[in-house]
Every structure is written in C-alpha cells, then in structure tokens.
C-alpha positions in Angstrom: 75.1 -200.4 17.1 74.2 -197.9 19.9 76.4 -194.6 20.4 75.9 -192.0 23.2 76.4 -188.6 21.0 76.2 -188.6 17.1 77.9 -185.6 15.3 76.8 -184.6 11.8 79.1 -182.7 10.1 83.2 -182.3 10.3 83.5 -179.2 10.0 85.3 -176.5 12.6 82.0 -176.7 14.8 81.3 -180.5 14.8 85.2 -181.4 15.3 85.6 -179.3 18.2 82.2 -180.9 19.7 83.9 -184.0 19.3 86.7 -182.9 21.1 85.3 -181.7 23.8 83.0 -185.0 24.0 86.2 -186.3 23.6 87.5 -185.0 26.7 84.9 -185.8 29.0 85.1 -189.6 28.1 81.9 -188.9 26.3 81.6 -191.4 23.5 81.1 -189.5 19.9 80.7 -190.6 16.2 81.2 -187.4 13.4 79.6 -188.2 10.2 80.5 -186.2 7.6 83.7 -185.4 5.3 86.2 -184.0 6.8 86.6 -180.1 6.2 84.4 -181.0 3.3 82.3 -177.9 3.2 85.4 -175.9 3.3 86.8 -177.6 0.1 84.0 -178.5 -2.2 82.0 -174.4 -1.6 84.4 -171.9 -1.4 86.8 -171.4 -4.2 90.6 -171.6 -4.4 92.4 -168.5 -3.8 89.9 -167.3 -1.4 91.2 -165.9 2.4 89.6 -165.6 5.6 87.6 -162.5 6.2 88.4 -163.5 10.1 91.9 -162.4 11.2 94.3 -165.0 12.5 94.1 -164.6 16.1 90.1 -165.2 15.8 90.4 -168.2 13.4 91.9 -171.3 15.6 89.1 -174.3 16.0 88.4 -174.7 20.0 90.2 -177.6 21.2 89.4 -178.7 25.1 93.6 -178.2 26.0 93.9 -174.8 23.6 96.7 -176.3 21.9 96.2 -176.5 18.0 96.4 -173.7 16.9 97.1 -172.5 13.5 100.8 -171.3 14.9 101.5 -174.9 16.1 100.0 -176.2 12.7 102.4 -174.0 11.3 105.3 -175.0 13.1 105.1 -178.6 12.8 104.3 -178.6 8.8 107.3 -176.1 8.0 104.6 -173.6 7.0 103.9 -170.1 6.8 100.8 -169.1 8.0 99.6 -165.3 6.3 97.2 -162.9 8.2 94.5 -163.5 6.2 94.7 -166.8 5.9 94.6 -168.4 3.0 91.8 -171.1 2.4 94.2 -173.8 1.3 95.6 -173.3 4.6 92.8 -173.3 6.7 91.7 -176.5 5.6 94.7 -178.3 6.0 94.6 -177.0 9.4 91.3 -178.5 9.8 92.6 -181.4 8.6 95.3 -181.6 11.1 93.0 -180.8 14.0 90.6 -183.8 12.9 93.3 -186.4 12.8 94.7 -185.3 16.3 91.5 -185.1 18.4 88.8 -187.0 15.9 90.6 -189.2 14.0 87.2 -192.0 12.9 85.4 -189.9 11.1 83.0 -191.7 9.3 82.5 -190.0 5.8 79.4 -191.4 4.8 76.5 -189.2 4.7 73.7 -189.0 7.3 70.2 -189.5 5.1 67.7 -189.2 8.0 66.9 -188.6 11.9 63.9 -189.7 13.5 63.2 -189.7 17.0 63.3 -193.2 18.8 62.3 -193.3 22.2 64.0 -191.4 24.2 66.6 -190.5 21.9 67.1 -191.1 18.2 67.4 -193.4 15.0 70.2 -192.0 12.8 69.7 -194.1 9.2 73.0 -193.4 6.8 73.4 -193.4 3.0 74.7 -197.0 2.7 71.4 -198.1 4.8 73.1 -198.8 7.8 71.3 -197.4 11.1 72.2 -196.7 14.6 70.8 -195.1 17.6 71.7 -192.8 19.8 70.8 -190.6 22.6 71.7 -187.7 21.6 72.2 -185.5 18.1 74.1 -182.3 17.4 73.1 -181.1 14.2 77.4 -179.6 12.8 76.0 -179.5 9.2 77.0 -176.3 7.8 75.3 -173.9 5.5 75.2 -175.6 2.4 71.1 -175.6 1.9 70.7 -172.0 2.7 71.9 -170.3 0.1 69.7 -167.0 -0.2 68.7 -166.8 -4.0 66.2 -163.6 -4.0 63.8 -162.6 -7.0 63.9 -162.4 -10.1 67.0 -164.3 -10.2 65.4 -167.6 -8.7 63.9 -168.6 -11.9 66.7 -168.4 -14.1 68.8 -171.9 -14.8 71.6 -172.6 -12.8 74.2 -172.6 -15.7 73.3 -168.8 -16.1 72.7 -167.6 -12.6 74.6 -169.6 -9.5 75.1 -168.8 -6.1 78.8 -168.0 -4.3 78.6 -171.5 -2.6 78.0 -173.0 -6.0 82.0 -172.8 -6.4 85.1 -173.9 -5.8 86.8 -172.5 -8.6 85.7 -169.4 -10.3 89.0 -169.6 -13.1 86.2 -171.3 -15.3 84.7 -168.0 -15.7 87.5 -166.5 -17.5 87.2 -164.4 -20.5 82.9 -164.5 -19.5 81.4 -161.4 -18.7 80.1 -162.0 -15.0 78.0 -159.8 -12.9 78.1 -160.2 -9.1 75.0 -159.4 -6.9 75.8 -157.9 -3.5 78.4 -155.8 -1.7 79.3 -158.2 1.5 83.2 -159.8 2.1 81.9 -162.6 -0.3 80.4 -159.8 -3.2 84.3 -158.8 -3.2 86.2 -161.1 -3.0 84.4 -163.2 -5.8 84.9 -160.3 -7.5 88.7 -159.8 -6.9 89.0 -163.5 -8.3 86.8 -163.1 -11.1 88.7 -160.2 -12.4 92.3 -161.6 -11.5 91.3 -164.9 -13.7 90.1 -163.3 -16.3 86.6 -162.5 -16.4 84.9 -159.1 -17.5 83.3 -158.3 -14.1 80.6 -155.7 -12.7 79.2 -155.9 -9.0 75.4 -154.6 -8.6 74.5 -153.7 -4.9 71.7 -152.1 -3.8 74.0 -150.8 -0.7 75.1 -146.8 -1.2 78.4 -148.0 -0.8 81.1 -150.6 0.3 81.9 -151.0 3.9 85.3 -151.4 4.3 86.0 -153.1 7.6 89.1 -151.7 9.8 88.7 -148.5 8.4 87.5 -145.9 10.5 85.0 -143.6 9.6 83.5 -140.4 11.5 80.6 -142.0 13.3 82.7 -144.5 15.5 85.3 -141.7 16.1 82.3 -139.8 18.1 80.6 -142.3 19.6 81.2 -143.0 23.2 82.2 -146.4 23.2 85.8 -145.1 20.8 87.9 -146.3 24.4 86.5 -149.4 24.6 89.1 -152.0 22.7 87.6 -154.3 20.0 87.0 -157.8 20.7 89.7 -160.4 19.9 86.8 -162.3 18.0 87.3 -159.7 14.9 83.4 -159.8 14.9 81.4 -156.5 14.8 82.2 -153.6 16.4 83.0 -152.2 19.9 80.2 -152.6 21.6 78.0 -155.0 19.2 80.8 -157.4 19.3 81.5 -157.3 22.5 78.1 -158.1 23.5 78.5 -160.9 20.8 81.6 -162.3 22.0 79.6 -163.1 25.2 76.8 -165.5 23.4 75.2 -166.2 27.1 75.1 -162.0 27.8 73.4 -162.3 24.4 70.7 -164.8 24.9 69.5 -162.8 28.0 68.8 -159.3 25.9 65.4 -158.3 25.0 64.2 -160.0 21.8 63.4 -156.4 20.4 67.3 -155.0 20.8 69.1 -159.0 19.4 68.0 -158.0 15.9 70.3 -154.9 16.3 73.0 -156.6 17.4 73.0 -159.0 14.5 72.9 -156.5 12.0 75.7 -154.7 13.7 78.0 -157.6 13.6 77.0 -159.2 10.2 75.8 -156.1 7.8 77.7 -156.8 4.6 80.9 -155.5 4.3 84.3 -155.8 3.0 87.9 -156.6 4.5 89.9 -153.5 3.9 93.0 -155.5 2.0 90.0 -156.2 -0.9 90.2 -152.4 -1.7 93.0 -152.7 -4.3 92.1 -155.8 -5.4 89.0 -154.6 -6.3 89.9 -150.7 -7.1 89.5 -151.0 -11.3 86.2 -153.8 -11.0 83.1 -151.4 -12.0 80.4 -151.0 -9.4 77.0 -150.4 -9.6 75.8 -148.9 -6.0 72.2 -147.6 -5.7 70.9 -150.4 -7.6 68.8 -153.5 -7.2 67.6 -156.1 -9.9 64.3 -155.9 -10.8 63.8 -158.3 -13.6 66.2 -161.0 -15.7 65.7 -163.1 -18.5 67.7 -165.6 -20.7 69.0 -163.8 -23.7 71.3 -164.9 -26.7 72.6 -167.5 -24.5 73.3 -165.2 -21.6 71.2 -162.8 -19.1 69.8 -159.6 -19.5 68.8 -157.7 -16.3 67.2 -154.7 -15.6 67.8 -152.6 -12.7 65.3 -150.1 -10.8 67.1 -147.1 -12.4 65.5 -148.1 -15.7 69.3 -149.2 -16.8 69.9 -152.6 -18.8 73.1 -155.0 -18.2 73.8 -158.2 -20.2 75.9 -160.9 -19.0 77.2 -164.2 -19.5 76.2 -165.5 -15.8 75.1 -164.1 -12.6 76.8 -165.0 -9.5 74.6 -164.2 -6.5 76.9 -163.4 -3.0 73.2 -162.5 -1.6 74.2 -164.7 1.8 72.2 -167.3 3.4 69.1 -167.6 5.1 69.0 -170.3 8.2 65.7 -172.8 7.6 66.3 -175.9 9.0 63.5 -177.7 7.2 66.4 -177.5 4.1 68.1 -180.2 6.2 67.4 -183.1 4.1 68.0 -185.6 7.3 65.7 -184.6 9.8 62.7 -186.2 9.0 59.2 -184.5 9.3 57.5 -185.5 12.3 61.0 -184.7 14.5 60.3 -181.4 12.8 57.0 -180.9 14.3 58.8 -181.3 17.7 60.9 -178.4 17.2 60.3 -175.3 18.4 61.4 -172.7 15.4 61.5 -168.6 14.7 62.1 -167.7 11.5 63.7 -170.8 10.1 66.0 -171.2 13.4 65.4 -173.3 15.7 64.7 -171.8 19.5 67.9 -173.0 21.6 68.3 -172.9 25.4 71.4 -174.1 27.3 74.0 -175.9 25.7 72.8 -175.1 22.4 69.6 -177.2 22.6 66.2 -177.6 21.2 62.8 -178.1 22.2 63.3 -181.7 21.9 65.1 -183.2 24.4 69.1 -184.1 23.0 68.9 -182.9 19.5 71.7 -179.7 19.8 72.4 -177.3 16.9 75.7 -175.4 16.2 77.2 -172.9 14.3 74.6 -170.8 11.7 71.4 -172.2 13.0 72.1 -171.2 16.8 72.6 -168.0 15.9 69.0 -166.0 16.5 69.5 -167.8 20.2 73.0 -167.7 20.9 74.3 -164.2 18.5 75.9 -163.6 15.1 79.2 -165.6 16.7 77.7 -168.5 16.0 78.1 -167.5 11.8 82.1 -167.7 12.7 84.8 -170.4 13.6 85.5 -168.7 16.5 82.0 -169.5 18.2 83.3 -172.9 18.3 85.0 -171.4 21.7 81.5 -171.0 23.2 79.6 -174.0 21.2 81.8 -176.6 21.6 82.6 -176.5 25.4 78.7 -175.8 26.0 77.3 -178.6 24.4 79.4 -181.2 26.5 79.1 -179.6 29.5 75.3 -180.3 28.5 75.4 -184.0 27.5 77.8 -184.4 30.7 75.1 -183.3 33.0 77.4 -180.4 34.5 76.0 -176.9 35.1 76.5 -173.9 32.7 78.7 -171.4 34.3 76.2 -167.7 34.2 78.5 -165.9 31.1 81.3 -167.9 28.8 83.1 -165.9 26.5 83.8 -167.3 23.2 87.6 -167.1 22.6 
C-alpha cells in the first residue's frame, strides 16, 4: 500500500497537519492514538497553562474551536481549561476532519528511494513519499543528576503520570519551579500527599503578574500577543516563527528563554500558598533509604522522602525516537538534539518534516504550544503541495 503523506502522532500538531493535507486533496494517513499523549502523561485534574483564546487546534476553515465544541456538547468550557476538556476537544476535532486514524504504533522509518518505508507494530509496511514526524514529547523527559540513578518507583518524572491521587498520604518532594513544578504540587497536596517543592530558582515566577522591570521597559505599550506565549516583545517575535528563523543564531537563544523560562500561572498561587518551598536550592546527591529517598541539597541540608517527582522539563533529541532508524539518522542534519528545519518545517532529508517540540530551535519556542499548530500545520502542506511560503505567517 503506497500513501502520499504519513502522519505519526494524533496529537493537536499531527491532526491539524492532516487537516490541512486534508484540504488540499492531499492524501494523509495519522498513525497514532488519538489525543493519546494527552490522556495517558498528564494527570487528571490538571488545566492548561495556555489561556483559552490561544488553545484551539488549527483547522484549515477556523471553525472548531473550543467555543463551538462547547456549544454543540452542552458544555462549559473554563478559562483554564481543564485537561478532561481539552482532550475531548481533541477528540472532537479528530473525528470531524481525520476521522481513520490508524492507532497502531509506527516501529520504524527508513528511507526508500526517493521517499520512505514506514514498517508498523503488527508488521505491516507501507511507503510513502513523505513523513511528518507529530510524535510528541514522550522520550524527552529531562531526568538531571543525581536523580538519574535512582529506581523509578522512588524517583519518576511529571510525564510519568496520569494520576498523582496514588501518592496520597506519601511524603513527595517535587524538583523544579516551572507551571508543571506547581501544579504537580497543587494536586499532590489537594490529594493528600505531604509535599515540599526544591528549586534552585530564587523564586516563583508568577505569570500575569506584573513586576517593576516590565513596567519601565520601553516596550510596556506594546499589547501582548494573543498566543499567551512570552512576553511583549519575545512573544511577539515568537508569534511570528518565520521573523524568528531569520534572527541571528546568537540573539534565538534569548528569545527562547524569554518565552519558556519556568514559571507559574498566577491562579496556582493559592493553590499552592501553604505547600513548603525550598528556593536557593539544588540537589546534589540522593540515595535509597528505609524504603524511601534521602537527598542532600548544596546548603548542606538533608530531606527524606517517599518519592521524588522530577518537573525538570524536557530536552529535544531526536535519536530518542525509537522509529527512525539509524542510517536515516545519519541523513539529518541536527544542533543540539533538534533537527535543522528550513521551510515548511523540513529537514535535511528531502520529505521527512518535524512539528511541534523538535522544530522549535528553527522555527521558536511556539512550536512547545498548541497554538503553533496555526503556523505548522498550514506550512507543512503548503510544502508537500508545491505552493510558495508567503515571506512572514503569524501563528494564530
């Protein structure tokens, strides 16, 4: 069986690839479940650090968004959103505009030709011209030193869960101060558990707060982007992906760190206001103990727990994709675990495309969020179409 475009992943980026495939009579299979990142690593009760306005998937007509979602299942949407939500809205946008996905798992690429051999769990192969690599985060977890060593049923990373109630009445202490640091924490401590958070940050950003810096910088007119990533001028800068591509290497860095420094959405405040934090601090050394961990922290101090949950983030390496083989490896050109992209969010070798996380060191930090989709998706199929890139998109 030969298909034009294969998909891997179904999540917000590879659906709304699909779609947009979709649109341009491009024929498309998705491998992949269904929102299935969404569901199995990220735990219930959890809400979107993105506000609403910045969280619909890009669909070619602009038409599913999470309003209409919530119109036609009789539901209320909140601002965050809740997870639940989101993923039945995922749902919803998969069965209007990508309704065969194939959930069975994609075990390896190989380049064939002049395009590719896609071989799936079951055995079965196909080929196809083209690949866009949609799969997620899932192998990236960052897991720094000394916690690496320890066994996973003491130390476990955020995307480990989804469902931290089975850490109730355990003592738990949370490494990192990030929107994923808190929020683990706020559900930790609201099921139950004893919980401390250990950052090495001075202290907690709280986003939409302002502080004195921004108030007397001279960007304060300038309105924030509708993406809800970074700040005035970083996220503006971000919202334009093509804008970003074209700045020199030495300032991107910047940039990135502007939009995706750790930090907090302000409504995890009082959530979090009587959970003990440890600022200052890093880990230095850990060690199984009594059936627990003991760690010790560069102030000299000691902390025992019953697990460690890292919120550390993820670091892009696409070699972690079990799927693409070796020698198509070779054939990509890659900085520091992400793969160099030109336009329409492709690679060094000729039809293999990547979207969401691992475009981001070519295309910005919008490429971490659901609302890059707006840019990705419409990119990519302008690329397999064979239609020119317009000079700037803007992604929302």
């Amino acid at each position: 069986m030969t298909r034009p475009v294969v998909i891997i992943g179904a999540g917000p980026f590879g659906l709304s690839a699909a779609a947009y495939l979709g649109a341009k009579g491009i024929e498309s299979v998705t491998f992949g479940g269904a929102m299935d990142f969404w569901q199995r690593h990220m735990p219930r009760g959890m809400k979107l650090r993105s506000p609403l306005r910045a969280s619909h998937i890009a669909d070619p007509r602009g038409e599913l968004t999470l309003a209409r979602f919530a119109r036609e299942h009789g539901v209320e949407i909140s601002d965050p959103i809740r997870i639940e939500d989101f993923i039945e809205y995922g749902k919803w946008f998969q069965r209007t505009f990508v309704p065969h996905v194939d959930s069975r798992r994609v075990d390896r690429v190989d380049a064939a030709g002049t395009g590719f051999r896609v071989r799936l769990q079951d055995g079965d192969e196909l080929d196809a011209a083209r690949v866009v690599v949609a799969a997620g985060i899932r192998p990236f977890p960052r897991c720094p030193a000394p916690l690496d060593s320890l066994p996973a049923d003491l130390v476990s990373h955020s995307v480990d869960h989804d469902d931290l109630r089975r850490f109730d009445g355990r003592r738990v202490a949370v490494v990192g101060s990030g929107q994923s640091a808190l929020e683990s924490a706020a559900l930790l401590h609201e099921s139950g558990a004893e919980v401390e958070l250990i950052a090495r940050a001075a202290d907690i950003r709280w986003l939409g707060e302002p502080n004195g810096r921004a108030r007397r910088q001279i960007v304060r007119w300038i309105p924030p982007p509708p993406t809800g990533v970074g700040g005035r001028a970083s996220g503006w800068i971000a919202a334009a992906p093509d804008v970003f591509r074209r700045m020199p290497p030495r300032l991107q860095p910047t940039i990135s760190y502007r939009c995706i420094r750790p930090a907090a959405a302000g409504w995890l405040r009082e959530r979090t206001a009587t959970v003990q934090c440890t600022m200052r601090c890093s880990v230095v050394a850990a060690e199984a103990s009594n059936g627990g961990v003991r760690l010790e922290l560069d102030d000299g101090s000691e902390r025992t727990a019953d697990h460690v949950l890292l919120a550390t983030g993820y670091q892009v390496e696409i070699g972690r994709y079990s799927f693409l083989g070796p020698e198509l490896l070779e054939r990509i050109e890659v900085a520091q675990g992400f793969p160099r992209l030109g336009p329409g969010l492709e690679s060094s070798l000729a039809g293999l495309h990547f979207v969401g996380a691992p475009a981001a060191m070519s295309f910005g930090p919008i490429m971490r969020f659901v609302v890059g989709s707006w840019y990705a998706a419409p990119a990519v199929a302008r690329r397999i179409a064979g239609e020119r890139q317009p000079p700037i998109s803007l992604s929302f």
